[in-house]
C-alpha positions, 0 to 999 in steps of 0.5 A: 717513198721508193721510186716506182722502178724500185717497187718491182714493177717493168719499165712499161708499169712505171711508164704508164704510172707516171705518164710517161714512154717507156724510151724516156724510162729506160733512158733515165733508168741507163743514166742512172745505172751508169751513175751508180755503178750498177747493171740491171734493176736488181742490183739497183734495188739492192744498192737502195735497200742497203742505203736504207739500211745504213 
């Protein structure tokens, strides 16, 4: 199951989906990011895509 910022909704949709604010989103989202490798959500997106694939 894709995590719901993976799904295409906007930091406010995935923080009103898991009760949570939208500063705790973008802060995981930026730890994440960094962990990865990775600059923006679509970039996110495609590296969970292609692990899929693979």
């Amino acid at each position: 199951m894709p995590a719901p910022g993976a799904r295409g909704g906007t930091n406010r949709e995935v923080a009103a989906q898991l009760f949570l604010s939208v500063k705790t989103i973008e802060m995981h989202l930026g730890r994440v990011y960094r962990k990865l490798g990775v600059r923006s959500r679509t970039q996110l997106a495609n590296l969970l895509r292609d692990k899929e694939v693979a």
